[in-house]
LOTIVEX-86790 format. One line per field, with one value per residue (C-alpha): residue number from 1; residue in three letters; x, y, z. Coordinates in steps of 0.02 Angstrom, whole numbers. Example, Ala and Ser with C-alpha at 12.3 -4.5 7.8 and 13.67 -1.06 7.14 Angstrom:
BEGIN
pos: [1,2]
code: [ALA,SER]
east: [615,684]
north: [-225,-53]
up: [390,357]
END
This chain:
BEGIN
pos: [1,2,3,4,5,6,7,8,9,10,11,12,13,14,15,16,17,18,19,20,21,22,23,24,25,26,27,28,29,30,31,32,33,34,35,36,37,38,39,40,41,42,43,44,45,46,47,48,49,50,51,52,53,54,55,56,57,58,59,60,61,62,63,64,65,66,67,68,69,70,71,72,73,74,75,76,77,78,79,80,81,82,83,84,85,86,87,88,89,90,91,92,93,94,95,96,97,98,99,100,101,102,103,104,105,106,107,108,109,110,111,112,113,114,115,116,117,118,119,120,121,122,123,124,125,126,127,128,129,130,131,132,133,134,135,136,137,138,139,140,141,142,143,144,145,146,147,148,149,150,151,152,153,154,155,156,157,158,159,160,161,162,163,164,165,166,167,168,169,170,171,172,173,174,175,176,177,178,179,180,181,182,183,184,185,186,187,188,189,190,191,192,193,194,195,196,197,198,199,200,201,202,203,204,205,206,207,208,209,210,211,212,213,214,215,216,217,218,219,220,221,222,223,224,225,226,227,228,229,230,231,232,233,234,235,236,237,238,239,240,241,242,243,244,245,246,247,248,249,250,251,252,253,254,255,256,257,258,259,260,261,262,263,264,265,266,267,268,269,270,271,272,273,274,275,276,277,278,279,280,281,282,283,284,285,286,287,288,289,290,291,292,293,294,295,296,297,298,299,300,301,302,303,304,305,306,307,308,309,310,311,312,313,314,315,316,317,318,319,320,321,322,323,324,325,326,327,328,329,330,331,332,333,334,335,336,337,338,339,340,341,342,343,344,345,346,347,348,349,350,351,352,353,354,355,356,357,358,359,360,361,362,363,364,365,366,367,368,369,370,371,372,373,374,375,376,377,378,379,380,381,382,383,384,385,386,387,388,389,390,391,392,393,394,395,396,397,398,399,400,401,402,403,404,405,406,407,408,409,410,411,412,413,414,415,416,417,418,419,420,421,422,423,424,425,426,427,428,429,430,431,432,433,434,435,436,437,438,439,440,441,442,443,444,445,446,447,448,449,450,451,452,453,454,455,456,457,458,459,460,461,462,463,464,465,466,467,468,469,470,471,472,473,474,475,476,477,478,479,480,481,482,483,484,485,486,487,488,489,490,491,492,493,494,495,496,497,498,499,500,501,502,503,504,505,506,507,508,509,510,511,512,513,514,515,516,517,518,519,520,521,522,523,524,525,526,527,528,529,530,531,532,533,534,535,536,537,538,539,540,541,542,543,544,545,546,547,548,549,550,551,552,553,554,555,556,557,558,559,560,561,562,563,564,565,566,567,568,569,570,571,572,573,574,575,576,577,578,579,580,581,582,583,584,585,586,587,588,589]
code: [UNK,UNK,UNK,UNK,UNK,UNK,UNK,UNK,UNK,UNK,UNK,UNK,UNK,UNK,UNK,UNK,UNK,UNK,UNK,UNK,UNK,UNK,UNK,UNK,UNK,UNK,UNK,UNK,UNK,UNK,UNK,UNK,UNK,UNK,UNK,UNK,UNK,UNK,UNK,UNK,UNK,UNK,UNK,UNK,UNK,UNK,UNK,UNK,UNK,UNK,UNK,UNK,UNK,UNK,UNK,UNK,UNK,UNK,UNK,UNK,UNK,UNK,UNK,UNK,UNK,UNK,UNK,UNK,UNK,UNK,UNK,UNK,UNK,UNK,UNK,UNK,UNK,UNK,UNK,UNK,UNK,UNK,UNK,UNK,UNK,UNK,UNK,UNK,UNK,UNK,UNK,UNK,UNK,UNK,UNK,UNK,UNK,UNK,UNK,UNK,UNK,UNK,UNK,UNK,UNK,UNK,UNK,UNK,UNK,UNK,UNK,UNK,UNK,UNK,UNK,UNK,UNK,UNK,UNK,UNK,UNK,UNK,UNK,UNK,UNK,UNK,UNK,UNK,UNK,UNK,UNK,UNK,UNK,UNK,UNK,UNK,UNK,UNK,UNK,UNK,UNK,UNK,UNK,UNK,UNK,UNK,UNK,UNK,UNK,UNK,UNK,UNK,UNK,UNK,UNK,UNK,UNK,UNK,UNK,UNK,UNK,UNK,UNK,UNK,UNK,UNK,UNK,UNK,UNK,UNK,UNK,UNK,UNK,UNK,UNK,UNK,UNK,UNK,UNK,UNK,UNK,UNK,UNK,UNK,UNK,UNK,UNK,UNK,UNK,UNK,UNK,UNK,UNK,UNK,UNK,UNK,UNK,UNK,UNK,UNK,UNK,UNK,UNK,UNK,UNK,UNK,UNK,UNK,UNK,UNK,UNK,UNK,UNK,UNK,UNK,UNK,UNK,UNK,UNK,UNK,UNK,UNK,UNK,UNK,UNK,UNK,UNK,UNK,UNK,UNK,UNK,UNK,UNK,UNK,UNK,UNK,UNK,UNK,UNK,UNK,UNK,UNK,UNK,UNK,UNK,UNK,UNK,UNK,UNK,UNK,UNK,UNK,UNK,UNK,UNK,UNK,UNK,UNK,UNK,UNK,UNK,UNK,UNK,UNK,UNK,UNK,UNK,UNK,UNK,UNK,UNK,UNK,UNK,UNK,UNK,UNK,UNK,UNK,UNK,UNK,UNK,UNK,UNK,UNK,UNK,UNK,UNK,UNK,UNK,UNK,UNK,UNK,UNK,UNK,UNK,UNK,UNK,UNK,UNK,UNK,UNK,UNK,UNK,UNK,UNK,UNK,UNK,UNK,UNK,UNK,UNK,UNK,UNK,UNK,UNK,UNK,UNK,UNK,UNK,UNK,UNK,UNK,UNK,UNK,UNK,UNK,UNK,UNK,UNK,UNK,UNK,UNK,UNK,UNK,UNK,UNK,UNK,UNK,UNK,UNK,UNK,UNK,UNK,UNK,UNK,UNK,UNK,UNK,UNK,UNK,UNK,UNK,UNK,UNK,UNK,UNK,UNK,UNK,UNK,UNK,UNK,UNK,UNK,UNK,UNK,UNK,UNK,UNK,UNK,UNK,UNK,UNK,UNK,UNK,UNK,UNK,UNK,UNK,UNK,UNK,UNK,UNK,UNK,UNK,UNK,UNK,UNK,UNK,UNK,UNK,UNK,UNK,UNK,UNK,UNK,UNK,UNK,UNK,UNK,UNK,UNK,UNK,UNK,UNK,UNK,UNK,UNK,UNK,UNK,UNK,UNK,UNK,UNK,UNK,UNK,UNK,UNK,UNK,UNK,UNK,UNK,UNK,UNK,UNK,UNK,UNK,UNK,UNK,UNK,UNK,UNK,UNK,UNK,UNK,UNK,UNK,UNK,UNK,UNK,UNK,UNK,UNK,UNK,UNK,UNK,UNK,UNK,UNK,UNK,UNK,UNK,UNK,UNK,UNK,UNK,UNK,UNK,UNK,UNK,UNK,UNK,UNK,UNK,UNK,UNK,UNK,UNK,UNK,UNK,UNK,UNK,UNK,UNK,UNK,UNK,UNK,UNK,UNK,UNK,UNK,UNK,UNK,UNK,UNK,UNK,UNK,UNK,UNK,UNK,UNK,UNK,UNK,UNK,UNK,UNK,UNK,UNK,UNK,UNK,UNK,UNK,UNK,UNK,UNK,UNK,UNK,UNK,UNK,UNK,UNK,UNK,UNK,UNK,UNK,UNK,UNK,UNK,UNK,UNK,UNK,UNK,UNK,UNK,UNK,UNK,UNK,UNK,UNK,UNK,UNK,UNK,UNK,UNK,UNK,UNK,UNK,UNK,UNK,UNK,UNK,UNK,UNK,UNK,UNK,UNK,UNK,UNK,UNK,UNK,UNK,UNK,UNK,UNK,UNK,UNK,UNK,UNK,UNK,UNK,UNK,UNK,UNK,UNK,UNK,UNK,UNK,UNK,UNK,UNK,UNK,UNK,UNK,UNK,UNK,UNK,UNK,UNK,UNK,UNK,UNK,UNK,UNK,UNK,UNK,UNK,UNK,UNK,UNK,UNK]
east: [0,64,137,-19,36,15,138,251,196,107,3,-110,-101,-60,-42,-47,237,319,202,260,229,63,68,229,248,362,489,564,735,688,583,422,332,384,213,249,125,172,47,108,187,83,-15,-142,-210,-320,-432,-614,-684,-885,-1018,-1098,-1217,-1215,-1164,-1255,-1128,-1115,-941,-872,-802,-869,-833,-776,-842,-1012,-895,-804,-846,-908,-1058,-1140,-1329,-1453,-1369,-1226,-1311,-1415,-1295,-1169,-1185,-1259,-1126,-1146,-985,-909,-898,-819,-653,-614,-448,-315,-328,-487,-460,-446,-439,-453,-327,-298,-345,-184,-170,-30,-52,-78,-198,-187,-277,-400,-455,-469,-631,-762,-796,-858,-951,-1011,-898,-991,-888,-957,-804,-776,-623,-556,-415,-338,-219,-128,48,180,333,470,479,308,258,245,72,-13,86,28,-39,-141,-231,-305,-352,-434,-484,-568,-663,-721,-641,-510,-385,-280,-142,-87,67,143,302,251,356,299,122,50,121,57,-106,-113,-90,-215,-357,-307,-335,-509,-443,-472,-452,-615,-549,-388,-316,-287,-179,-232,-65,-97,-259,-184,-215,-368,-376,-503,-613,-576,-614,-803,-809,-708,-786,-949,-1065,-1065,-1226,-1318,-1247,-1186,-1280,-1373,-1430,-1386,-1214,-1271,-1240,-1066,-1046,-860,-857,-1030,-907,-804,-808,-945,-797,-701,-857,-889,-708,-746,-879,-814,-950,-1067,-1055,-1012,-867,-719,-689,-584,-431,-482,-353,-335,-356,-212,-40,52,224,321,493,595,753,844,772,921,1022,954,937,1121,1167,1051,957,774,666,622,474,505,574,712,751,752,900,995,978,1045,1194,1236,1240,1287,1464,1511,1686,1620,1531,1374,1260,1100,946,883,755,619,508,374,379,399,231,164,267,230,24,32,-110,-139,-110,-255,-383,-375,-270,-400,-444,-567,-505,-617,-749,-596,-503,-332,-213,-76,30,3,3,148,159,208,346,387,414,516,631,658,686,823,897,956,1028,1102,1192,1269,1155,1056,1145,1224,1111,954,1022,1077,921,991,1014,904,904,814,927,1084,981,964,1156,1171,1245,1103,991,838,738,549,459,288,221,272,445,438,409,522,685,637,594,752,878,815,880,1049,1016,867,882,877,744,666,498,420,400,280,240,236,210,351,330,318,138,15,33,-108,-116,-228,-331,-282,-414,-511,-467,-345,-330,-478,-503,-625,-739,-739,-900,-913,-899,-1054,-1164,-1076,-906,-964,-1034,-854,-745,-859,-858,-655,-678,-795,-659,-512,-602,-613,-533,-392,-405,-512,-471,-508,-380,-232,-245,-223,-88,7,-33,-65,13,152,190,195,208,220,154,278,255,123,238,200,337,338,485,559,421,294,410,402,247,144,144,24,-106,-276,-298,-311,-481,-547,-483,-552,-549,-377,-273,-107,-29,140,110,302,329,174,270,289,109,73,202,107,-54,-1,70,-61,-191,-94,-58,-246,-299,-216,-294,-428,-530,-478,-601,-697,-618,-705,-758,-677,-652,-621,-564,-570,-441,-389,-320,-226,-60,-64,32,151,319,287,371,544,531,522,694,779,734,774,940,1004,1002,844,755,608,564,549,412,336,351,304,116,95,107,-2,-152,-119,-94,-260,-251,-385,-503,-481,-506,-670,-713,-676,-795,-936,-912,-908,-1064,-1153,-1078,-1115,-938,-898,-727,-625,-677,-598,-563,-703,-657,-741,-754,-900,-824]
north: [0,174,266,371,497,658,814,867,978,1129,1048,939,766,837,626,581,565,408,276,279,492,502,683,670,616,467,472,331,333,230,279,207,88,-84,-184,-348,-416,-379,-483,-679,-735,-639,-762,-683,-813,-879,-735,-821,-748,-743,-685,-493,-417,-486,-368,-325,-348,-541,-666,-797,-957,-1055,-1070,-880,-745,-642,-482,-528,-392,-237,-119,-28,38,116,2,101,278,229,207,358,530,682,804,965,1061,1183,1364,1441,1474,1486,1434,1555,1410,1305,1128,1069,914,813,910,992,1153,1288,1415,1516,1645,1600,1711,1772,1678,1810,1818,1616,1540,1435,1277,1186,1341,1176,1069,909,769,729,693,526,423,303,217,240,144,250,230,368,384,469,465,435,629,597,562,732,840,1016,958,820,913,1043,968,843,987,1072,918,868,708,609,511,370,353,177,223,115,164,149,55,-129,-59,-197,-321,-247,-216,-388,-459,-336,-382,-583,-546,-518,-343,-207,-32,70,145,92,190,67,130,40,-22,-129,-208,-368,-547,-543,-386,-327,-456,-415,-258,-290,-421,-329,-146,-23,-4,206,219,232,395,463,376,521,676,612,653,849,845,850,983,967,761,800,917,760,730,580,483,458,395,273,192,189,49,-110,-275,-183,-51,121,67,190,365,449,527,589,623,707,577,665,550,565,513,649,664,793,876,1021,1149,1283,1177,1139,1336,1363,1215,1294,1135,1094,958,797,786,607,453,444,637,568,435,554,693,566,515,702,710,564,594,445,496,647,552,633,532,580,495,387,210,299,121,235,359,252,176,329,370,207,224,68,36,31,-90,-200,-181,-69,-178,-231,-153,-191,-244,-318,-363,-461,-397,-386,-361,-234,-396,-438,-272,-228,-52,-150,-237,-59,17,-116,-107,95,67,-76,35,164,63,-28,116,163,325,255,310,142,206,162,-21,-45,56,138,310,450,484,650,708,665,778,910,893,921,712,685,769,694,569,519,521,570,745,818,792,966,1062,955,983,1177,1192,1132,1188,1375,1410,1415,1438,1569,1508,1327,1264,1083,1025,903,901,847,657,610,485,357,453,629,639,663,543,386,431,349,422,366,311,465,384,281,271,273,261,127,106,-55,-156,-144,4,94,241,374,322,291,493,525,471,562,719,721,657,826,928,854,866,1058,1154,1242,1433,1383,1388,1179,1144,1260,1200,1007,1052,1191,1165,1297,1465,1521,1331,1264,1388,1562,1676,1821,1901,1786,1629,1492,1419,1275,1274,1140,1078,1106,971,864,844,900,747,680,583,672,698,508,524,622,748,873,898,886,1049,1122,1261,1316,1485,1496,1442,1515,1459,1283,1277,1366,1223,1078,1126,1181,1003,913,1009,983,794,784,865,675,579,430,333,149,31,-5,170,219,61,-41,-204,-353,-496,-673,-731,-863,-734,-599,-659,-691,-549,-578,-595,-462,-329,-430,-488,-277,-235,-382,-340,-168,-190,-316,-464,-556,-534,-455,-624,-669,-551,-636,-810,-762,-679,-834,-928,-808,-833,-1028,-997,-913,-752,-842,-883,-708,-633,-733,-652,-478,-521,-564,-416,-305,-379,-337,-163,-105,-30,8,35,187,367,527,573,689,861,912,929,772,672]
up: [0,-15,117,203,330,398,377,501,616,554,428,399,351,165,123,254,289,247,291,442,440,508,514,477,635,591,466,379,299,142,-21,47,178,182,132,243,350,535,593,517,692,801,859,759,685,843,791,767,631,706,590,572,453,310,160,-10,-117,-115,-86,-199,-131,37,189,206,339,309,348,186,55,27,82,-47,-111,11,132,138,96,259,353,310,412,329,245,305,255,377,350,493,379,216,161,59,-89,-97,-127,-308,-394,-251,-158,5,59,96,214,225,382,558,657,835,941,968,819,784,774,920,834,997,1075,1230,1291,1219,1346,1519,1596,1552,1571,1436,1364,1186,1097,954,892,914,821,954,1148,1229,1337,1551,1598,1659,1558,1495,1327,1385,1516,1411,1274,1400,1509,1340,1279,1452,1458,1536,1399,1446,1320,1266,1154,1037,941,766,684,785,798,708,801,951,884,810,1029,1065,953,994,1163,1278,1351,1200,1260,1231,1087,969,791,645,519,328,325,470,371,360,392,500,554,443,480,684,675,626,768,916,852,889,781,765,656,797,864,675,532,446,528,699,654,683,846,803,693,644,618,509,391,371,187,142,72,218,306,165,208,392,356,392,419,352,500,517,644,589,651,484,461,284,169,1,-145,-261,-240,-90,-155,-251,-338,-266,-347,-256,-366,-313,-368,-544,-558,-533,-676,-793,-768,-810,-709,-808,-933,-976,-925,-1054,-1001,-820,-861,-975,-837,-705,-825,-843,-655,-576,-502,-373,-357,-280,-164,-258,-329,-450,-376,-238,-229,-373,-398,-280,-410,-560,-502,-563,-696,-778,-743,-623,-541,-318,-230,-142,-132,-272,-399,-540,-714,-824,-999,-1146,-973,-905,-722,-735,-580,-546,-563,-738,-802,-934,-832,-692,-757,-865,-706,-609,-782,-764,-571,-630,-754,-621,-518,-627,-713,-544,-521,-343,-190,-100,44,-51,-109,74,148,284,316,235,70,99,212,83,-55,58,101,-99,-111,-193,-339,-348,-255,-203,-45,48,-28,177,149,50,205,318,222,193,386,450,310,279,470,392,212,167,-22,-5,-129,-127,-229,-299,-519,-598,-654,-844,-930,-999,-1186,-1080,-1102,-971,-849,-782,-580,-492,-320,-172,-35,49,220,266,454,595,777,825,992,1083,1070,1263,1288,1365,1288,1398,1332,1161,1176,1271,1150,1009,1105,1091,894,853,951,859,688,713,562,538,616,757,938,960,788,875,1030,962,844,949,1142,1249,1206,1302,1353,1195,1080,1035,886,830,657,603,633,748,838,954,1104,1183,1289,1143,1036,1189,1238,1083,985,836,964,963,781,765,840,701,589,451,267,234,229,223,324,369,384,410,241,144,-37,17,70,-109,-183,-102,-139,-323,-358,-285,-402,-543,-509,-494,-674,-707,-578,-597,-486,-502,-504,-315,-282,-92,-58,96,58,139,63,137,245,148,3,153,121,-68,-115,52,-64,-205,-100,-66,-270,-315,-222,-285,-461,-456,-362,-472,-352,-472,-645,-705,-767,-624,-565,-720,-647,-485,-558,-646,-459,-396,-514,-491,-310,-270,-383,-508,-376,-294,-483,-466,-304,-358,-532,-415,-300,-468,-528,-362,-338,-512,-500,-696,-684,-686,-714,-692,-514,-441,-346,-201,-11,-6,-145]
END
């Protein structure tokens, strides 16, 4: 799956930072997530997979669970919340093309807005489990008790770092002690977890399913696509994250220094090889690109990953597997390294290859969309004209390029199933406070902390101090968060940079087929694509063949990948999905 995390720090989760950047909270040092199942010697497996409601869209194959599938119809329209946009701000560049919205000034608090006029929690106590990427903040600090103390709740934080989340998450949901409310990431939908969550979850309909949701004004401006991922077992179970549905991983080149050369960014792939053999200078110890297979996904028009990985062609599905893009783009990736232009960092992956760009060792290399605003945060403190972005995809030929939208949510907090009304309305209560939107009092208090603890605001720039980077980590927008928007007021032209390239990436962006939808397959098909990920690196570092990749598709649709192709044709034919369509704009979509 693709990396979906949030920015760092002033913004919002613009993709949501290396997989393992919710927020950018965490970074990772390599191109992209690694795809393996966490979960395969958890002890997972003792799971029982009990029935639910059963779904409209019908399953193929016996013997599977009646959670299996997909919710769609009046079913789901019944059971989604009403949309009722927010319009307490509007943003400095409205959302386009599936994008985020920017904002590029930070306002005073006096003059920020009251989304949550009543404090909506009755001073509850409960426990959530979220992961956390850095050192976990001492119970009672600062930051906890006012946002607590401003919901009217009490929060029990069950950190997990975030890089063996789902192998604690896995224990957790194996075992009979679930804390009353736990964040999933949709990297960690593996094995049975899917299927676990409809079994060990709340059903939220009852407190959110259409105009019910009104009583929480900021989770009812949610957009209605995030809410149709958040129904899993044909429940409304999932509190969103929502994210925008443009691409999340971008190419980066140290646009200063292309300036300075007299050099252009890529329009092609053969321009990106040729530009990379003009710059590619080892004996420097400078090298022209990173890992690109994230980007060459795109480049190269390949399609998502599960469950997202079918086309249509001639009335026949056809997986991301035994697509010719998809061996295309393996090739390209191959290519680089094999002329010598990857940085041994990337073949070894260790270190950062972001870091090593902005250090000017390396020209060019791909990562989550927040990595813009990380590199410019921390190297314009020394160096006012340092210039990192993102250009554009293309295609192979340098036409437009075949993108394809990502999910419009792609992590959730979820409610235990025994958990009472009042905690239920507790834990919903700190969900409408942490959805509020950007340039209200609720959204600066959960990003920033208290002012004058955490933070301070001096010539329209917000600036967290020690204590604020301490304690003031991402936690409470897990519970909920708004439309997706960017905002480093800081850095107003990265903000107008992200933005821009996510608008223009999305004048190229399609739905794939099922786009929206969450899906879940049957347990017998969750590890079926276990070993693709290991097979990409080989290939493109040399150590195996793209024929091999070919080989290993052909096991995979005698291994299962017919019988799932069956599954997904019957799921089709229920959903009336028709396959894909331009991407649709729009705050609901």
């Amino acid at each position: 799956m693709t990396p979906n995390s949030p920015s760092t720090g002033s913004g919002r989760h613009s993709t949501g930072s290396s997989r393992h950047a919710i927020d950018s909270g965490p970074h990772s040092t390599g191109p992209g997530p690694n795809r393996r199942s966490f979960l395969a010697s958890s002890g997972f497996a003792v799971l029982a997979v009990a029935g639910g409601a059963p779904l409209l869209a019908a399953c193929g194959g016996g013997g599977g669970s009646k959670n299996e599938g997909t919710t769609t119809g009046k079913k789901l329209k019944d059971l989604l919340p009403a949309y009722v946009a927010s319009d307490l701000v509007s943003p400095d560049i409205p959302a386009r093309n599936g994008s985020a919205a920017g904002f590029t000034k930070a306002l005073p608090a006096a003059e920020l807005k009251t989304s949550v006029p009543e404090r909506l929690g009755m001073g509850g106590e409960f426990t959530v489990m979220s992961p956390i990427w850095g050192n976990v903040p001492k119970r009672g600090n600062p930051y906890w008790t006012a946002m607590d103390k401003a919901a009217g709740v009490r929060v029990t934080w069950q950190n997990q770092q975030g890089d063996t989340y789902g192998q604690k998450l896995g224990a957790v949901l194996a075992s009979s002690s679930v804390p009353d409310a736990v964040v999933v990431p949709g990297w960690e939908l593996t094995g049975k977890i899917p299927s676990a969550i409809a079994n060990k979850f709340a059903d939220l309909g009852p407190y959110l399913s259409g105009d019910k949701v009104k009583e929480y004004p900021n989770l009812a401006a949610i957009p209605t696509g995030a809410w149709q991922r958040s129904v899993f077992g044909g429940k409304l179970r999932g509190l969103p994250m929502p994210s925008a549905t443009t691409p999340n991983i971008a190419p980066f080149h140290r646009t200063d220094l292309f300036e300075k050369e007299g050099l252009k960014a890529p329009t092609s792939a053969q321009q990106f090889y040729d530009l990379c053999k003009q710059l590619n200078a080892p004996k420097s110890k400078v090298w022209a690109c990173g890992d690109m297979t994230w980007a060459a996904w795109n480049i190269f028009g390949v399609l998502p990953e599960k469950p997202y990985y079918w086309k249509l062609v001639d009335g026949k599905l056809v997986n991301r597997y035994e697509t010719d893009e998809y061996l295309e783009a393996l090739e390209w990736s191959r290519k680089l390294y094999s002329a010598g232009f990857v940085h041994p960092d990337a073949k070894a992956e260790t270190g950062s290859i972001g870091d090593l760009c902005a250090a000017g060792k390396v020209w060019m290399y791909c990562h989550d969309l927040s990595d813009w605003y990380g590199k410019a945060a921390v190297q314009r403190v020394d160096d006012k004209k340092f210039r990192m972005e993102a250009f554009d995809y293309f295609a192979p030929d340098g036409g437009a390029p075949t993108l394809y939208a990502r999910p419009p949510a792609d992590i959730w907090t979820f409610v235990s199933e025994k958990a009472d009304e009042k905690t239920v309305r507790d834990i919903l209560a700190l969900a409408n406070f942490t959805a509020a939107p950007y340039g209200s009092k609720e959204q600066r208090l959960r990003m920033y902390g208290v002012e004058g603890v955490h933070h301070s605001l001096k010539d329209g720039v917000l600036t967290k101090n020690g204590k604020g980077n301490n304690e003031v980590f991402s936690t409470y927008e897990y519970l909920a968060s708004p439309a997706p928007f960017i905002a480093y007021a800081d850095l107003p032209d990265v903000t107008r940079g992200m933005v821009g390239w996510q608008q223009r990436q999305g004048a190229h962006t399609r739905k794939p087929l099922f786009h929206g939808m969450m899906i879940i397959e049957p347990t017998r098909y969750t590890e079926l694509n276990a070993e693709f990920e290991d097979l990409e690196k080989d290939i493109v570092r040399g150590r195996r063949k793209v024929s091999d990749m070919r080989q290993a598709a052909a096991d995979w649709k005698s291994g299962g990948g017919d019988k799932l192709r069956d599954w997904y044709k019957k799921l089709l034919d229920g959903t009336g999905a028709t396959g894909e369509t331009a991407a649709a704009g729009g705050s609901a979509s």
